[in-house]
Steps between C-alpha positions, in 0.01 A plus 500: 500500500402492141534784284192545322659504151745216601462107429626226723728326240515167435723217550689260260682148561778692547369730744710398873218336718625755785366785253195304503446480832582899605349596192317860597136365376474212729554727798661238685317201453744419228677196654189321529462443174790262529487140625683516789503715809872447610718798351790287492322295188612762232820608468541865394619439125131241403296629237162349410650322254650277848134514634398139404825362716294637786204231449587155622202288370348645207543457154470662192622857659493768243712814580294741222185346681601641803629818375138535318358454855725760678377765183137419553541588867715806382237594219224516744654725745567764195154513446462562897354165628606336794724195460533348861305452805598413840317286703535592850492810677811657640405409858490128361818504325674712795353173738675245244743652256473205279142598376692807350606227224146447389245678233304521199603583162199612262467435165187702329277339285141588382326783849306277678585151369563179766872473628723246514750472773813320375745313793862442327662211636836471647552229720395732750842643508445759265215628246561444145241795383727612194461129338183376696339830568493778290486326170180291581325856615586688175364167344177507742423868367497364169138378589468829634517410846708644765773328643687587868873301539520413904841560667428256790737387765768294486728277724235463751307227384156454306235592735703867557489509137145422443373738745651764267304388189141532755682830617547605094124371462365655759666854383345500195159419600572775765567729200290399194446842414816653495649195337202489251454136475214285534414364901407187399628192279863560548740258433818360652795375339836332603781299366685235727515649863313799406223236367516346808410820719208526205399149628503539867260823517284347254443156622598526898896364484858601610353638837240705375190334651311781674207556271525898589868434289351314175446700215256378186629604190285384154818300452831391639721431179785264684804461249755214586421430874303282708411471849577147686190603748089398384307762654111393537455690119085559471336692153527811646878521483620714253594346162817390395728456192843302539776483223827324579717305255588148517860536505466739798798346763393710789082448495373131364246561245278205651462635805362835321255270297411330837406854653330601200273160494423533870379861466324423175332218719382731756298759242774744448563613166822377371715553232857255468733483243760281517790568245723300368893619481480790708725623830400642751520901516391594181251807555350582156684196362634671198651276277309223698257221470325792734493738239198689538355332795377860665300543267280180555566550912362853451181397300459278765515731778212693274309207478458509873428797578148574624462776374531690114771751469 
């Protein structure tokens, strides 16, 4: 417990990631913050100054970026907000122990704005939310929208993983009022597998194909992935924006543009941009030909919204 007159202190780069993770104002949910579930990842002596080792296909890590995200977190819970949300109830997680992995971190913006729910990818091995995840929320409440970071699943393929994002979804709606958020015109957001899980709720893919599962966002915003599968796309699905870069060796920029066409074909909104010299990974794309791309993926998501906020 928290001593009235006592802050939760904050973190540096040098700060051991250990001390992170049984640090007293996460109250345990500490190690989720990190990419990867296995303890056996982090050796006793890494700071977060080792933190960017941890992510395998990104680029662009920034270890004071992810310290600022840690702080935020820490900075909220001073002021007594609530910084983490689990998904499933403890007779859920006791029936599978692996949902015990999964949650929602919040980041505040303006009381009763739309969310965003951001998927960090990871291969699906782990969840790069301290590049992929954090970072693009704190940017999100910039607009003065709120932003939740989704700790899905990992190691058990996409369609486990996707069922946590309409799990997170389906929480919030559930809880609009306590969260103080907007019920409508949300947004999702993923990079590279966590894109993907974005993809398959919205637009029926990746074993998610019982309309009771689909979830309609305002927007998907689908950063550096692509689906091989064509579902039957029709105006109603929800619309997209796509951003890859054309030097990219893990997704092939024409088959995003091919996507993009198809669903532009069909009636969907679409936004694509296609960028030339740029990897794949690159989250806000600092120092990037994707410099500043949230800011035209967020006016988009405003643009279709249906309603004035």
């Amino acid at each position: 417990m928290k001593n009235e007159d006592m802050q939760y202190a904050r973190i540096t780069q040098d700060t051991l990631i250990s001390e992170v993770m049984n640090h007293v104002a996460f109250d345990g949910w500490g190690p989720l913050i990190f990419p990867w579930d296995e303890k056996s990842r982090y050796s006793p002596e890494m700071t977060m100054y080792d933190a960017p080792a941890l992510h395998f296909w990104h680029i662009g890590m920034s270890v004071p970026t992810m310290v600022s995200g840690i702080n935020r977190m820490i900075d909220d819970l001073n002021t007594g907000a609530r910084g983490f949300y689990s998904l499933y109830s403890e007779e859920e997680k006791a029936a599978d122990p692996s949902k015990k992995t999964t949650g929602l971190f919040f980041f505040r913006g303006k009381p009763g704005a739309p969310f965003a729910v951001l998927c960090p990818g990871g291969g699906f091995r782990y969840v790069g939310s301290l590049h992929e995840g954090f970072p693009l929320a704190m940017e999100i409440n910039k607009s003065g929208y709120n932003a939740f970071v989704l700790k899905y699943r990992v190691g058990q393929g996409e369609t486990v993983a996707s069922r946590d994002l309409i799990a997170a979804v389906r929480f919030i709606e559930n809880y609009v009022k306590e969260l103080n958020v907007a019920p409508d015109d949300y947004s999702l957001w993923g990079g590279s597998a966590g894109a993907r899980i974005c993809s398959n709720v919205s637009y029926g893919e990746g074993g998610i194909k019982r309309p009771d599962e689909l979830l309609h966002p305002a927007v998907s915003v689908i950063a550096y992935t692509y689906y091989e599968g064509e579902p039957d796309f029709t105006p109603n699905d929800p619309a997209a924006y796509f951003i890859t870069g054309t030097e990219d060796r893990i997704i092939p920029w024409q088959a995003v543009k091919a996507r993009a066409e198809t669903m532009k074909a069909a009636g969907i909104p679409v936004e694509c941009r296609i960028l030339k010299n740029l990897l794949h990974g690159f989250a806000l794309g600092v120092n990037t030909p994707a410099e500043g791309w949230m800011d035209q993926a967020v006016a988009f998501w405003k643009k279709n919204m249906k309603k004035a906020h």
